[in-house]
C-alpha positions as CSV (number, residue, x, y, z in Angstrom):
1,X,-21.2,-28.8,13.2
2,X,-24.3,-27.9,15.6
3,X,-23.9,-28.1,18.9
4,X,-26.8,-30.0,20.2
5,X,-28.0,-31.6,23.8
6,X,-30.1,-35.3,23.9
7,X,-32.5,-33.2,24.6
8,X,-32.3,-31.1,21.3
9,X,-32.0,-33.6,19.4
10,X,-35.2,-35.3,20.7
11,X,-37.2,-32.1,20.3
12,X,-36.2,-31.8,16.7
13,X,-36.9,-35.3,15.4
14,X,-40.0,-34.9,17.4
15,X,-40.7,-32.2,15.0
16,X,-40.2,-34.4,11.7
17,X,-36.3,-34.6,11.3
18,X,-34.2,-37.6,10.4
19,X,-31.5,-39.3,12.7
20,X,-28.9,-40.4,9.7
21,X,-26.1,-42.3,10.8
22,X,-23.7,-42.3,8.2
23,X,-21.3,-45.2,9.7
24,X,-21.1,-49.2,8.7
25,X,-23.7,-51.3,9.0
26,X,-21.6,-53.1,11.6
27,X,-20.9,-50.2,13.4
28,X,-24.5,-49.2,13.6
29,X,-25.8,-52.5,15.1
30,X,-23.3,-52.5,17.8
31,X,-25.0,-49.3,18.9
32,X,-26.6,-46.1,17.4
33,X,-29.0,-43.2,18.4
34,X,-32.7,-44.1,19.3
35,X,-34.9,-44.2,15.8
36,X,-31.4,-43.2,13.7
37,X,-31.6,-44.6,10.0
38,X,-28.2,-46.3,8.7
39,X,-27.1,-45.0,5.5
40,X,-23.0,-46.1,5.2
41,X,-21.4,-43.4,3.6
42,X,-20.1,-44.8,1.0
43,X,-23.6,-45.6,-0.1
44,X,-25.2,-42.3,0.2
45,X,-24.8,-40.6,-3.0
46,X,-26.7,-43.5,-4.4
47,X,-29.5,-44.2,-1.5
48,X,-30.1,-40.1,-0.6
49,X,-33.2,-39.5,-2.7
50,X,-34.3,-42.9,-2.4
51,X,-34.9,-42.2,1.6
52,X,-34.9,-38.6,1.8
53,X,-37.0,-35.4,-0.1
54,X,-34.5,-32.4,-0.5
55,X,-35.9,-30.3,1.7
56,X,-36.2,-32.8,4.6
57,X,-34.7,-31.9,8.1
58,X,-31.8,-34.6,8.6
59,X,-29.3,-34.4,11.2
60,X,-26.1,-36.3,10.4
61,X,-23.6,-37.9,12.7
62,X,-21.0,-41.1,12.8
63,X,-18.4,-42.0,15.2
64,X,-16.4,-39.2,16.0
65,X,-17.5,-36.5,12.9
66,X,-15.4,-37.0,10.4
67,X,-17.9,-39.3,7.9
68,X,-20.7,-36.6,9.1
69,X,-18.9,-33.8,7.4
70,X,-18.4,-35.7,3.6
71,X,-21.7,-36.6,4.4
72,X,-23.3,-33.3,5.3
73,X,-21.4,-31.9,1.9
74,X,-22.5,-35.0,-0.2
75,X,-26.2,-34.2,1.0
76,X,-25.9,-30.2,-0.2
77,X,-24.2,-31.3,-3.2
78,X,-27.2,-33.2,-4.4
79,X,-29.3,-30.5,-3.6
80,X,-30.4,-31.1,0.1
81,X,-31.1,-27.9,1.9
82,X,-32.2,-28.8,5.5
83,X,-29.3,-31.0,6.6
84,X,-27.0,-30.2,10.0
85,X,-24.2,-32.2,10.8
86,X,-24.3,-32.5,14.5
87,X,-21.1,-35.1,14.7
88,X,-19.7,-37.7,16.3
89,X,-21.9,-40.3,18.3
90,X,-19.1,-40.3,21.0
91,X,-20.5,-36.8,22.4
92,X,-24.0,-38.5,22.7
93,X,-23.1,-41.9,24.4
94,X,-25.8,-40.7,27.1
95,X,-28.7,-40.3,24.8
96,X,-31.1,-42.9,25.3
């Protein structure tokens, strides 16, 4: 799991990545990162390359990290190269 600041997080989908939030739809409307798409994870085998090219830059997260690691190894195992895992949305409550 990366270790990242607001601020990193900003920088890099400044740069082109993808917020992916990986937990219910529910759970995302009651709250999520600026700009995040909502992917549930049980629907992300199927929806991955329907949103995504392999090599783009996504950075994965849920509610506290444990969706964002299936996730992160459900994205590599279809052949996704650029994807970090930077966990649970409870460490960036403060990111507006």
């Amino acid at each position: 799991m990366a270790n990242l600041n607001c601020e990193d997080i900003r920088q890099t989908v400044q740069n082109g990545a993808t917020l992916l939030d990986v937990r219910s739809n529910n759970e995302f409307h009651r709250g999520a990162l600026p700009n995040a798409k909502n992917i549930p994870l049980a629907t992300l085998p199927i929806l991955a390359n329907e949103y995504f090219n392999k090599d783009d830059h996504v950075l994965v997260y849920c509610q506290a990290g444990a969706r964002a690691i299936m996730a992160e190894k459900i994205l590599s195992g279809l052949g996704f190269t650029n994807v970090t895992n930077i966990g649970g949305l409870q460490h960036y409550q403060r990111c507006h």
